[in-house]
FIRO-983474 format. One record per atom (N, C-alpha, C): x, y, z; atom name; residue in three letters. Coordinates in nm, 2 decimals, decimal comma. Last residue first. Layout:
<atoms>
<atom><X>X</X><Y>Y</Y><Z>Z</Z><voba>CA</voba><kolkol>ALA</kolkol></atom>
...
</atoms>
This chain:
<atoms>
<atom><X>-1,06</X><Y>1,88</Y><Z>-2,65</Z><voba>N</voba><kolkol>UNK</kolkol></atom>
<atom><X>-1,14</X><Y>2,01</Y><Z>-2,65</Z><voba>CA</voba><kolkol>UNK</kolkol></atom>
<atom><X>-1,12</X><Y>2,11</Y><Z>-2,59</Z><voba>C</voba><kolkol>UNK</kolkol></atom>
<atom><X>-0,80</X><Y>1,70</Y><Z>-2,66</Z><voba>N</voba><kolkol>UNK</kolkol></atom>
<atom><X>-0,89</X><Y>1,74</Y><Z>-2,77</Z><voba>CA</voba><kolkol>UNK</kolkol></atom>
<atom><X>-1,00</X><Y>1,84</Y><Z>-2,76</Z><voba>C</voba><kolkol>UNK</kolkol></atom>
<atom><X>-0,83</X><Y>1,59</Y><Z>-2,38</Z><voba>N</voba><kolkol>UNK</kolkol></atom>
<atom><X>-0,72</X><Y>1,69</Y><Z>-2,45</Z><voba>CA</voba><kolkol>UNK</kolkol></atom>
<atom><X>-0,74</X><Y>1,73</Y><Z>-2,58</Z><voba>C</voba><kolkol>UNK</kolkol></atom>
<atom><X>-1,09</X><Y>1,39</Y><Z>-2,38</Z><voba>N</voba><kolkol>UNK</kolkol></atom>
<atom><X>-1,03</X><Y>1,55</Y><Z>-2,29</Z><voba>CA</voba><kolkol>UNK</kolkol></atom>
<atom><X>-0,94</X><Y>1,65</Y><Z>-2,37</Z><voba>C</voba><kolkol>UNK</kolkol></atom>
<atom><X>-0,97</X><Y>1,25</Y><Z>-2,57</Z><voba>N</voba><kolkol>UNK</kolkol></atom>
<atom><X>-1,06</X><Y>1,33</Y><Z>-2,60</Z><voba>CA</voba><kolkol>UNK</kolkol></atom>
<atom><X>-1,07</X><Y>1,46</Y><Z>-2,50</Z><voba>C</voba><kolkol>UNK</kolkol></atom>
<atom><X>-0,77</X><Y>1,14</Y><Z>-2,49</Z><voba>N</voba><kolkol>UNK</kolkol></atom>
<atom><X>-0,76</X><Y>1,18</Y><Z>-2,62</Z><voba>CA</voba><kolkol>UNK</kolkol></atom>
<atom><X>-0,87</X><Y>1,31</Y><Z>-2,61</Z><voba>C</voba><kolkol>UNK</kolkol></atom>
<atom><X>-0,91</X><Y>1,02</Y><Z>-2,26</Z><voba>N</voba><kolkol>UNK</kolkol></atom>
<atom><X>-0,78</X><Y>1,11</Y><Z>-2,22</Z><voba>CA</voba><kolkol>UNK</kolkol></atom>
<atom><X>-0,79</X><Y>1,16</Y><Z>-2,34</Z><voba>C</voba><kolkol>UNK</kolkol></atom>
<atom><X>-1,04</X><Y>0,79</Y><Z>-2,36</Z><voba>N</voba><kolkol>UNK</kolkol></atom>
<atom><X>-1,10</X><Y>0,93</Y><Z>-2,26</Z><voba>CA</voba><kolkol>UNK</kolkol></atom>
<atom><X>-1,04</X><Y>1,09</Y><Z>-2,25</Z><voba>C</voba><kolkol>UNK</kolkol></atom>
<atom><X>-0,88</X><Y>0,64</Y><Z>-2,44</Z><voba>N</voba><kolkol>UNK</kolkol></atom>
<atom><X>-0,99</X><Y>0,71</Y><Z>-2,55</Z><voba>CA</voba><kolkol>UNK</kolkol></atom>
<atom><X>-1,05</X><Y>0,84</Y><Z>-2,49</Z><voba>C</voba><kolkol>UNK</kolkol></atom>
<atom><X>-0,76</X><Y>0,56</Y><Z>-2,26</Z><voba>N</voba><kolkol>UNK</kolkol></atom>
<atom><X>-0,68</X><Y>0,62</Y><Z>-2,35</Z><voba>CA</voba><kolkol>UNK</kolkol></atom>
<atom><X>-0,78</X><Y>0,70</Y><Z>-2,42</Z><voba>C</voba><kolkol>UNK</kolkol></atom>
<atom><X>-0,95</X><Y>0,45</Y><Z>-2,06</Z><voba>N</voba><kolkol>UNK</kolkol></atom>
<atom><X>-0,86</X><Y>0,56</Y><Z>-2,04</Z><voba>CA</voba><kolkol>UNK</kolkol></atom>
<atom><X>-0,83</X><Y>0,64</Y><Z>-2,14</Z><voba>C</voba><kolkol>UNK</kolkol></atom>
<atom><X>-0,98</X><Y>0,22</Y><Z>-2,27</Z><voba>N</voba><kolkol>UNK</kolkol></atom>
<atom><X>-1,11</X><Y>0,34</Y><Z>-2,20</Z><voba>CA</voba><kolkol>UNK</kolkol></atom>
<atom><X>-1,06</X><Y>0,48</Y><Z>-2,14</Z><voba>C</voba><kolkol>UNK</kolkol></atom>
<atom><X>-0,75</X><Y>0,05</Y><Z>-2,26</Z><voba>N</voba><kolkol>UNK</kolkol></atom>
<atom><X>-0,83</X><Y>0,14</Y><Z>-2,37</Z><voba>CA</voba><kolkol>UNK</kolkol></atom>
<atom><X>-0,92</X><Y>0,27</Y><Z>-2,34</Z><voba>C</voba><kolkol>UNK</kolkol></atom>
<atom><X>-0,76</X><Y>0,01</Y><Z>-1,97</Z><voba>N</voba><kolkol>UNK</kolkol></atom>
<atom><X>-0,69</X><Y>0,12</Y><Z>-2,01</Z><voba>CA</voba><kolkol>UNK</kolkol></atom>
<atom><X>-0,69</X><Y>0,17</Y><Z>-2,18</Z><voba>C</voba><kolkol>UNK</kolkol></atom>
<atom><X>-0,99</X><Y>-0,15</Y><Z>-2,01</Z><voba>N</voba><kolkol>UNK</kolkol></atom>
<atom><X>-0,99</X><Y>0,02</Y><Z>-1,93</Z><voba>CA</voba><kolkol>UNK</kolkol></atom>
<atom><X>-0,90</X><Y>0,03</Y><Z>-1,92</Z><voba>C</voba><kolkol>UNK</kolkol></atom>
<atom><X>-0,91</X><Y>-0,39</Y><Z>-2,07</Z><voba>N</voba><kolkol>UNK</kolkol></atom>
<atom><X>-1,01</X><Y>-0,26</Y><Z>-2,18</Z><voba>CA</voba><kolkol>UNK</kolkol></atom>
<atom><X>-1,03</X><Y>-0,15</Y><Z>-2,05</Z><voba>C</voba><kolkol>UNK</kolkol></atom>
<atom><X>-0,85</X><Y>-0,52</Y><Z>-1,88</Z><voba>N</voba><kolkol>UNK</kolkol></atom>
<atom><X>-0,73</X><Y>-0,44</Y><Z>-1,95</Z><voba>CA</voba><kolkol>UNK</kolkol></atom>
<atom><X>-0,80</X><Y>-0,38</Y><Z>-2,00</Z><voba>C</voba><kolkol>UNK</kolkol></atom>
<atom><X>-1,18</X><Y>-0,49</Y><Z>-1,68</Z><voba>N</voba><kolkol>UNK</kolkol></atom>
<atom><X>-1,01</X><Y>-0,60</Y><Z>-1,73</Z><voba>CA</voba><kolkol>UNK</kolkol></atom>
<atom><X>-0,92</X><Y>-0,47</Y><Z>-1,80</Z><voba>C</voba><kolkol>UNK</kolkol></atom>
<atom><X>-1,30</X><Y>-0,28</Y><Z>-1,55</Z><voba>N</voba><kolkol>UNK</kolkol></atom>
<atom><X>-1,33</X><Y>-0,36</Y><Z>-1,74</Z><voba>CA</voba><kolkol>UNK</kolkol></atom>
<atom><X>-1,21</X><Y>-0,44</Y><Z>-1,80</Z><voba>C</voba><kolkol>UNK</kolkol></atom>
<atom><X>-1,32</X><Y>-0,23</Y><Z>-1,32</Z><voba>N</voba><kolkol>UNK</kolkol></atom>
<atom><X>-1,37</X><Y>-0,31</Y><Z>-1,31</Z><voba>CA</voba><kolkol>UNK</kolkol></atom>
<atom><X>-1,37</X><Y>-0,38</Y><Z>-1,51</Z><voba>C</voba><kolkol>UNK</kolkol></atom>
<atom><X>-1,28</X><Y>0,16</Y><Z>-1,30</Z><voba>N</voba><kolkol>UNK</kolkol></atom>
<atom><X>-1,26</X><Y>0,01</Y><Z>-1,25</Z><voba>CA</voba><kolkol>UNK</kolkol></atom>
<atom><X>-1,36</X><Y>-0,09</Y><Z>-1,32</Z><voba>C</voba><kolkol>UNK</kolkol></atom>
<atom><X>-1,13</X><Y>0,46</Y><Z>-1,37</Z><voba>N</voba><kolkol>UNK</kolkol></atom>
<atom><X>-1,20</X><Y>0,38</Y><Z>-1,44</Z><voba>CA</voba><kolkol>UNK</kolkol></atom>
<atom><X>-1,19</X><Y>0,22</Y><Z>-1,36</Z><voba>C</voba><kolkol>UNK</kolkol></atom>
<atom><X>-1,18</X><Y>0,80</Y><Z>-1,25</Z><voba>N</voba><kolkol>UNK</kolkol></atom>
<atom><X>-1,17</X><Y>0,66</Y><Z>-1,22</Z><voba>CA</voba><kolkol>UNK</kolkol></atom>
<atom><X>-1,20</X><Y>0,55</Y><Z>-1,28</Z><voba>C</voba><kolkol>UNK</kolkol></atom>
<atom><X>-1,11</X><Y>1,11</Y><Z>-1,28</Z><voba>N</voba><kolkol>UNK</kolkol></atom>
<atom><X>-1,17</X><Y>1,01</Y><Z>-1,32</Z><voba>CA</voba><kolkol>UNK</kolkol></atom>
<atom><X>-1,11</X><Y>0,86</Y><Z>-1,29</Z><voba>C</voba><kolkol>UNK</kolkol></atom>
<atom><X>-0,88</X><Y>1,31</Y><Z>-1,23</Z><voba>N</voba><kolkol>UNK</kolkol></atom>
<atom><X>-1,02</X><Y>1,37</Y><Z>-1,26</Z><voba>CA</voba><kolkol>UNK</kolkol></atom>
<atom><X>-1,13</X><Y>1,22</Y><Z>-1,27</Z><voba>C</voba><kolkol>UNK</kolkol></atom>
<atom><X>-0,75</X><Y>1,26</Y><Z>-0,90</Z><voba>N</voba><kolkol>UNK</kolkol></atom>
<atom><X>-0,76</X><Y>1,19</Y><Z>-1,02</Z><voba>CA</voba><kolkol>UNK</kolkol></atom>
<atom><X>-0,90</X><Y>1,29</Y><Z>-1,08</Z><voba>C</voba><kolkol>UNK</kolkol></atom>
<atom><X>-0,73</X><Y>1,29</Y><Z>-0,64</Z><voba>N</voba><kolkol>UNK</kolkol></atom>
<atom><X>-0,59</X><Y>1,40</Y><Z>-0,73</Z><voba>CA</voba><kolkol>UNK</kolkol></atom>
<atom><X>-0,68</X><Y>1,35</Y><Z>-0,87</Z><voba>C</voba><kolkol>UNK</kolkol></atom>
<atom><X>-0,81</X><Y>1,13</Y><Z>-0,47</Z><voba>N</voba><kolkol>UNK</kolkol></atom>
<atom><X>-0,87</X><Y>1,25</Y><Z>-0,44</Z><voba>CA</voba><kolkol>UNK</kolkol></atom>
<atom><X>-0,81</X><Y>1,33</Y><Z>-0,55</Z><voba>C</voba><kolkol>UNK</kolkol></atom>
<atom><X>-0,74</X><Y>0,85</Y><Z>-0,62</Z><voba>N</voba><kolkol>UNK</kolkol></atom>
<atom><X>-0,87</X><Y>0,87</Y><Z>-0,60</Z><voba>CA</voba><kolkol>UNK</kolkol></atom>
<atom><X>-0,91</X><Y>1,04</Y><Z>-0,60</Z><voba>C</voba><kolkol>UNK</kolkol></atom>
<atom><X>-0,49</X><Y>0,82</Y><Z>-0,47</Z><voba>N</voba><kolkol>UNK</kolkol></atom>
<atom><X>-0,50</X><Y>0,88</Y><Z>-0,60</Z><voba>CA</voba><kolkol>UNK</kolkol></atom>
<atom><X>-0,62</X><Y>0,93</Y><Z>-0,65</Z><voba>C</voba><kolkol>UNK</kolkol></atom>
<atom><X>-0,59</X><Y>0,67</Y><Z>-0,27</Z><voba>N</voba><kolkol>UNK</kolkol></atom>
<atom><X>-0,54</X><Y>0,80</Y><Z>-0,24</Z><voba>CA</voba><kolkol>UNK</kolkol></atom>
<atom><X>-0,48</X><Y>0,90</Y><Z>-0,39</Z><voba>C</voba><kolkol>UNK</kolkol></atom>
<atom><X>-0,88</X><Y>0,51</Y><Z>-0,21</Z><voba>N</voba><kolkol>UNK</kolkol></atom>
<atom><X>-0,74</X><Y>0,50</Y><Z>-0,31</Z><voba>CA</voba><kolkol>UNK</kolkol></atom>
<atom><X>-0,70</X><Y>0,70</Y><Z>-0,26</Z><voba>C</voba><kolkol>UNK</kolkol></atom>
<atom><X>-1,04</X><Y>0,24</Y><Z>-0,05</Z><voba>N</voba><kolkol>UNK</kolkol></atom>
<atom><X>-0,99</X><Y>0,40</Y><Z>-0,06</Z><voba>CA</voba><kolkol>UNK</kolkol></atom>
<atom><X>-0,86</X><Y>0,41</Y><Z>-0,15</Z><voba>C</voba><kolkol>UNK</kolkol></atom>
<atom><X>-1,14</X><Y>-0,04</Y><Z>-0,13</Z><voba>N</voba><kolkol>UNK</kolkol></atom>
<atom><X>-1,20</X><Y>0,03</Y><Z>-0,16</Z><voba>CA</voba><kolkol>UNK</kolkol></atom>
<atom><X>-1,15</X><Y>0,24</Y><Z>-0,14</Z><voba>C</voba><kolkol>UNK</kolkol></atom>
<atom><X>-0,93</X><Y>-0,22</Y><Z>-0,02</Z><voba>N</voba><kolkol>UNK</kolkol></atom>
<atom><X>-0,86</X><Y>-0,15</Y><Z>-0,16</Z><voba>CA</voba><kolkol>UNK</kolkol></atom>
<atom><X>-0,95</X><Y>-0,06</Y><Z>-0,18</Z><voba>C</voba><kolkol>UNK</kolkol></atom>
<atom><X>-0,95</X><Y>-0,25</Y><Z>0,24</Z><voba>N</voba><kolkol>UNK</kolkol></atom>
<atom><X>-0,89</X><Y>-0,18</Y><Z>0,24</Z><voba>CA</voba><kolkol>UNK</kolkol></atom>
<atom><X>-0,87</X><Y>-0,17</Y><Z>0,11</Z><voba>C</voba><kolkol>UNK</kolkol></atom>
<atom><X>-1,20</X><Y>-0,42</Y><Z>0,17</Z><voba>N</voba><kolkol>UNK</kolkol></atom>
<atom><X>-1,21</X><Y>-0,39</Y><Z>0,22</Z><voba>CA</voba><kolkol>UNK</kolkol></atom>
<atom><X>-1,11</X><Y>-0,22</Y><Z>0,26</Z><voba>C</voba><kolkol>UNK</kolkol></atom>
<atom><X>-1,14</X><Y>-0,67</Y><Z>-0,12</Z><voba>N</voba><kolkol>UNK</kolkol></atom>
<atom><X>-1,09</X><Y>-0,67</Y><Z>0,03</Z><voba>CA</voba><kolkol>UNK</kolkol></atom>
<atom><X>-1,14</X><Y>-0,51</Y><Z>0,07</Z><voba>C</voba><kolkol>UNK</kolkol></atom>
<atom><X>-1,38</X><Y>-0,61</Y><Z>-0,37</Z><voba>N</voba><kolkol>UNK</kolkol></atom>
<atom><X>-1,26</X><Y>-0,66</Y><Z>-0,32</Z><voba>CA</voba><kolkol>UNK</kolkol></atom>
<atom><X>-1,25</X><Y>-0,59</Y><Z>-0,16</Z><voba>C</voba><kolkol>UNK</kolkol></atom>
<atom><X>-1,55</X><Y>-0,43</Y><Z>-0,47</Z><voba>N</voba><kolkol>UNK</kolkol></atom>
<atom><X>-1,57</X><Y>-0,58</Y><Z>-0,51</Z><voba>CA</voba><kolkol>UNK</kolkol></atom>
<atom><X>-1,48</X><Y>-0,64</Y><Z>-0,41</Z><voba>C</voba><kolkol>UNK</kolkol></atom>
<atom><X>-1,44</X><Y>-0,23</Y><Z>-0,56</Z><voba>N</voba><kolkol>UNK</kolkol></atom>
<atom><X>-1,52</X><Y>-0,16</Y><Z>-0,47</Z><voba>CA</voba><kolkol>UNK</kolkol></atom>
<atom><X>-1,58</X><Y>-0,37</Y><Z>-0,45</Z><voba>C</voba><kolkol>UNK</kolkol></atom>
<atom><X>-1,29</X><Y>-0,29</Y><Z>-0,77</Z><voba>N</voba><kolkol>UNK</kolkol></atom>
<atom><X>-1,20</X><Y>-0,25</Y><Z>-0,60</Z><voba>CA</voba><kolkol>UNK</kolkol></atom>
<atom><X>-1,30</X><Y>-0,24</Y><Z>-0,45</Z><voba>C</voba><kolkol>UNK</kolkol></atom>
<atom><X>-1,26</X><Y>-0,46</Y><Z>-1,02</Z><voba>N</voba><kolkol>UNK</kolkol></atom>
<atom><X>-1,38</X><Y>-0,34</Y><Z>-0,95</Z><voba>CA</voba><kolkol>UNK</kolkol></atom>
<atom><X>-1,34</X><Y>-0,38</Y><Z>-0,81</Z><voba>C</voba><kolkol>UNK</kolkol></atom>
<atom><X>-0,95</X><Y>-0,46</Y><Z>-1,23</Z><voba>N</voba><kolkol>UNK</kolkol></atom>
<atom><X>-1,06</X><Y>-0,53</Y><Z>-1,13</Z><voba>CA</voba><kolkol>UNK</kolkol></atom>
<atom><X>-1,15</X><Y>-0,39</Y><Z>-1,10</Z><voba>C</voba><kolkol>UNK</kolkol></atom>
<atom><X>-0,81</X><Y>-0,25</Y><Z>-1,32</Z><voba>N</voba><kolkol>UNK</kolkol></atom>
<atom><X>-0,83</X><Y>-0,40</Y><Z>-1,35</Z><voba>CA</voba><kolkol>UNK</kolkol></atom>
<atom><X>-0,92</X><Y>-0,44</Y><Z>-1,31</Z><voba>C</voba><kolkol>UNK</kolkol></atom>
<atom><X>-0,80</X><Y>0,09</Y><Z>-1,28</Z><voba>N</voba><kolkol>UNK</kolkol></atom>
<atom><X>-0,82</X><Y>-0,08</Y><Z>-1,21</Z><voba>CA</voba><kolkol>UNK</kolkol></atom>
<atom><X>-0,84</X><Y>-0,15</Y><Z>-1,30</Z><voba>C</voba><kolkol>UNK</kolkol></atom>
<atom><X>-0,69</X><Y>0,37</Y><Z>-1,32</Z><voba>N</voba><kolkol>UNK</kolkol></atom>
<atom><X>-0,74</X><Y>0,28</Y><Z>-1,40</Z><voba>CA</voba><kolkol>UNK</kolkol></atom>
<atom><X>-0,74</X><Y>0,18</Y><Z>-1,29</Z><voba>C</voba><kolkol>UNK</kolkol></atom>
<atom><X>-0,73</X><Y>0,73</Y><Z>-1,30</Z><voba>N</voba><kolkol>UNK</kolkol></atom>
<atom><X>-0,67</X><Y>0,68</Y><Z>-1,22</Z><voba>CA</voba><kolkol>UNK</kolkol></atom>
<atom><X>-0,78</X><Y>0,50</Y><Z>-1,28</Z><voba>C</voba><kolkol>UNK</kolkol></atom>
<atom><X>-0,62</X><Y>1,03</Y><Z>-1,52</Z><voba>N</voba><kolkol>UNK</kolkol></atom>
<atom><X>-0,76</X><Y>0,88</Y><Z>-1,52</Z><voba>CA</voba><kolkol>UNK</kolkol></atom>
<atom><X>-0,72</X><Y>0,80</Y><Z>-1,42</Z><voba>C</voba><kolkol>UNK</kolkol></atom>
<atom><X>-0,60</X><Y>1,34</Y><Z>-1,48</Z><voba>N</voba><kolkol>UNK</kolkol></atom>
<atom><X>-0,51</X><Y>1,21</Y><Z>-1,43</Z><voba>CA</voba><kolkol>UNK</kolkol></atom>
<atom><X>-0,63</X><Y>1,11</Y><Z>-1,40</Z><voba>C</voba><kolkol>UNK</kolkol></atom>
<atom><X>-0,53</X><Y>1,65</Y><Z>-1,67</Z><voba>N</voba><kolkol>UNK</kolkol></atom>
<atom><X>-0,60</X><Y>1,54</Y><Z>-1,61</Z><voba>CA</voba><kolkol>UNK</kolkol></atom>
<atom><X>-0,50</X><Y>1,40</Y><Z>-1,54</Z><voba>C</voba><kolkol>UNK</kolkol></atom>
<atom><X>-0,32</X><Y>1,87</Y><Z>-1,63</Z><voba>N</voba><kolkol>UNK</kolkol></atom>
<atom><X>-0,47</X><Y>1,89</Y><Z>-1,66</Z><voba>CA</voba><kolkol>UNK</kolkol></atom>
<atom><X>-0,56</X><Y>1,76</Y><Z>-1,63</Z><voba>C</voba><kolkol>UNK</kolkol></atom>
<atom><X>-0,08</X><Y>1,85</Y><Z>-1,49</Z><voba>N</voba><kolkol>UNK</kolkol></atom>
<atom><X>-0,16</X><Y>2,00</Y><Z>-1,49</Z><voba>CA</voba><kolkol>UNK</kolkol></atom>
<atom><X>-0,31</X><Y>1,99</Y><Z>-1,52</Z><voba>C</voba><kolkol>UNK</kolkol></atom>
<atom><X>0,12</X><Y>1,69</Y><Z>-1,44</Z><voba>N</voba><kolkol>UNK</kolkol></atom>
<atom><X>0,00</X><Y>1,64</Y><Z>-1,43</Z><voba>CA</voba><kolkol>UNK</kolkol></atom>
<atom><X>-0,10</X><Y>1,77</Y><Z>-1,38</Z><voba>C</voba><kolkol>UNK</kolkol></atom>
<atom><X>0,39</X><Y>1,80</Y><Z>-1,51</Z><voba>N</voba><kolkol>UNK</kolkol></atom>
<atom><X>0,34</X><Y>1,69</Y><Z>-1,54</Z><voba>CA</voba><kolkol>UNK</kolkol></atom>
<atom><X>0,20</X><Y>1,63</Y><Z>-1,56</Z><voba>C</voba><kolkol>UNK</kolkol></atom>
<atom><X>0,36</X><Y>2,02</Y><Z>-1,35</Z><voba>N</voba><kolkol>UNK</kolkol></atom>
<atom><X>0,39</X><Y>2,03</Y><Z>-1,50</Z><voba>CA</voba><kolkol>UNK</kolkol></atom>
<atom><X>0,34</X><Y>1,92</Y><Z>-1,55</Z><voba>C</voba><kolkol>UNK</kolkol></atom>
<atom><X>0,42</X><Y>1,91</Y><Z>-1,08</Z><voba>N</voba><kolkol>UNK</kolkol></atom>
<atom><X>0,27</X><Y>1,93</Y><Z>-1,15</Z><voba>CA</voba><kolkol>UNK</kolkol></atom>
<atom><X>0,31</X><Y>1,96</Y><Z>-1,29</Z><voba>C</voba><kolkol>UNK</kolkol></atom>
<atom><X>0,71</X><Y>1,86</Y><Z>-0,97</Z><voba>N</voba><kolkol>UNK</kolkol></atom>
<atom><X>0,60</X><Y>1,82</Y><Z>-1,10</Z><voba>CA</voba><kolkol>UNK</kolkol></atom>
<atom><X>0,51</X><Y>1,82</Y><Z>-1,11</Z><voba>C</voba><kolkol>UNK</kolkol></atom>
<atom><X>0,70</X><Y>2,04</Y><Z>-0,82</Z><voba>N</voba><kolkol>UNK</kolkol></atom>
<atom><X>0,86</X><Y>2,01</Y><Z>-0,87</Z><voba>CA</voba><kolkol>UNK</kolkol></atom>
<atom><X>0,80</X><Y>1,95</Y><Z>-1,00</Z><voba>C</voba><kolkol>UNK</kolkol></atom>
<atom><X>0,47</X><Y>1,98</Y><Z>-0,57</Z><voba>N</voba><kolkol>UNK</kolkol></atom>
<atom><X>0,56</X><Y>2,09</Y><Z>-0,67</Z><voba>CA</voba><kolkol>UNK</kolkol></atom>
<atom><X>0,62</X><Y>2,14</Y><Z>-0,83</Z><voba>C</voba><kolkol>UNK</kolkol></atom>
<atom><X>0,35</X><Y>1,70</Y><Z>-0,57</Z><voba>N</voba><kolkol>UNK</kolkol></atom>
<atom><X>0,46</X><Y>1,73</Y><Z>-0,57</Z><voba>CA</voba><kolkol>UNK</kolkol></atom>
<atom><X>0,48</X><Y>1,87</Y><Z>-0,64</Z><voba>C</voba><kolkol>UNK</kolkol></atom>
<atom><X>0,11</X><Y>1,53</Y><Z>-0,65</Z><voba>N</voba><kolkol>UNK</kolkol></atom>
<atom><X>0,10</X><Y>1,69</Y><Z>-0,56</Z><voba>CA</voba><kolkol>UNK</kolkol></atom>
<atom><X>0,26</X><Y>1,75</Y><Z>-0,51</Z><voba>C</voba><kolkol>UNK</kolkol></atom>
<atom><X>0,21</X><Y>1,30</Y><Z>-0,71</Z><voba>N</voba><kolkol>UNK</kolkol></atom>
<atom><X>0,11</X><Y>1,39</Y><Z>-0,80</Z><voba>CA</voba><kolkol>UNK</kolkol></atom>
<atom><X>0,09</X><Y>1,52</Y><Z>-0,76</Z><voba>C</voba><kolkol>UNK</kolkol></atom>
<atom><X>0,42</X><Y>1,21</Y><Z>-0,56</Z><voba>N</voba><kolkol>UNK</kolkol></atom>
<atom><X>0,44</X><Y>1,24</Y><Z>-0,69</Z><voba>CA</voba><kolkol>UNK</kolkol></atom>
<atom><X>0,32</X><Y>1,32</Y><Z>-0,77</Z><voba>C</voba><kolkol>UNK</kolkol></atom>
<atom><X>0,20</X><Y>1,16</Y><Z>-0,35</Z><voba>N</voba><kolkol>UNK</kolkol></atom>
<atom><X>0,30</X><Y>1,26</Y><Z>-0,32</Z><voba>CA</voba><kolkol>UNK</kolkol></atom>
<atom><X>0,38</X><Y>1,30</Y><Z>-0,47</Z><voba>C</voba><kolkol>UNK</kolkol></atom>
<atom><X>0,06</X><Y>0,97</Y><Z>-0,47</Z><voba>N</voba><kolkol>UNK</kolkol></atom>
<atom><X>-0,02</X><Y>1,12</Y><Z>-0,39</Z><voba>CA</voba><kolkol>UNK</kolkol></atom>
<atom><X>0,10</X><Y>1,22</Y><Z>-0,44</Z><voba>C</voba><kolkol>UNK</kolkol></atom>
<atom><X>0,27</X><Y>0,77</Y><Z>-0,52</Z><voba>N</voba><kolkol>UNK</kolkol></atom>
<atom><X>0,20</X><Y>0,79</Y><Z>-0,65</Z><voba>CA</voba><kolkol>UNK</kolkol></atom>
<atom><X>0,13</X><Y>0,93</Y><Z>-0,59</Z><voba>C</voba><kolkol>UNK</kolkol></atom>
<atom><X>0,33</X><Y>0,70</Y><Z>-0,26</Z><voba>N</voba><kolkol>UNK</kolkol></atom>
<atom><X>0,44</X><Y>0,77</Y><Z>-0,30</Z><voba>CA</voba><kolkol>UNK</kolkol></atom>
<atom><X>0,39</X><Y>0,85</Y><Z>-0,46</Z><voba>C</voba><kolkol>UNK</kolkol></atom>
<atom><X>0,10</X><Y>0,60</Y><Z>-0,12</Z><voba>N</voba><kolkol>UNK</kolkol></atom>
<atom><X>0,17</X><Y>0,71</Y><Z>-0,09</Z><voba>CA</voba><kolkol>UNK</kolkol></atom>
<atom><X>0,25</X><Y>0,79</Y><Z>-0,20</Z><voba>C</voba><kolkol>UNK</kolkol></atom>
<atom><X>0,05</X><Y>0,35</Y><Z>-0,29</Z><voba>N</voba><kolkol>UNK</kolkol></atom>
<atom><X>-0,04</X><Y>0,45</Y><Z>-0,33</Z><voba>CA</voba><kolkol>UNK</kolkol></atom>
<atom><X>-0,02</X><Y>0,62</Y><Z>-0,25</Z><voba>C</voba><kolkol>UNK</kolkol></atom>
<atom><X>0,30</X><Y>0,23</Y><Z>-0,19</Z><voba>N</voba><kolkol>UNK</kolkol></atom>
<atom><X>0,31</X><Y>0,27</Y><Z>-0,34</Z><voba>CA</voba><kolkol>UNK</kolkol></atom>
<atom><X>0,18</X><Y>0,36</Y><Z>-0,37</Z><voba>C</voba><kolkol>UNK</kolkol></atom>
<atom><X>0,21</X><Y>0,11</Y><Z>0,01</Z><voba>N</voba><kolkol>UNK</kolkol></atom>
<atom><X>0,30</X><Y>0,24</Y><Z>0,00</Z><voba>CA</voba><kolkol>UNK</kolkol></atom>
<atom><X>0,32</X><Y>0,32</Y><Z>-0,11</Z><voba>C</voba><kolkol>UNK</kolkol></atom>
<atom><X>0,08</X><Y>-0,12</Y><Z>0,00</Z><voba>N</voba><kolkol>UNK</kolkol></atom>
<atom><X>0,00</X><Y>0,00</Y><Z>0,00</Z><voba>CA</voba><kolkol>UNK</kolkol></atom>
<atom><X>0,09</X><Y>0,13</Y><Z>0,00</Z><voba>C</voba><kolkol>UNK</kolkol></atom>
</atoms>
């Protein structure tokens, strides 16, 4: 679960928001809200414009298509 610290702290980091000025899809595999109890809070969750869970690997198609299009209008 550290790893969803260090992914906050890289996203609210100063030094790099440049990086992540306009959107951030935050993707699952699985539907989290389905699973153990402690995966239901994501701390990327609060930084993220959007959440995609539960469509196997086609959500990070779903992402991709999303993100194109955000940045396209």
């Amino acid at each position: 679960m550290l790893y969803n610290f260090y992914l906050i702290e890289s996203l609210t980091d100063n030094n790099l928001n440049y990086l992540f000025e306009e959107y951030i899809i935050e993707v699952h595999i699985s539907n989290i809200h389905k699973r153990e109890s402690f995966r239901h809070n994501s701390y990327v969750s609060q930084k993220s414009t959007a959440v995609i869970a539960g469509f196997g690997i086609d959500g990070y198609k779903i992402a991709l298509e999303k993100m194109i299009n955000l940045c396209s209008s």
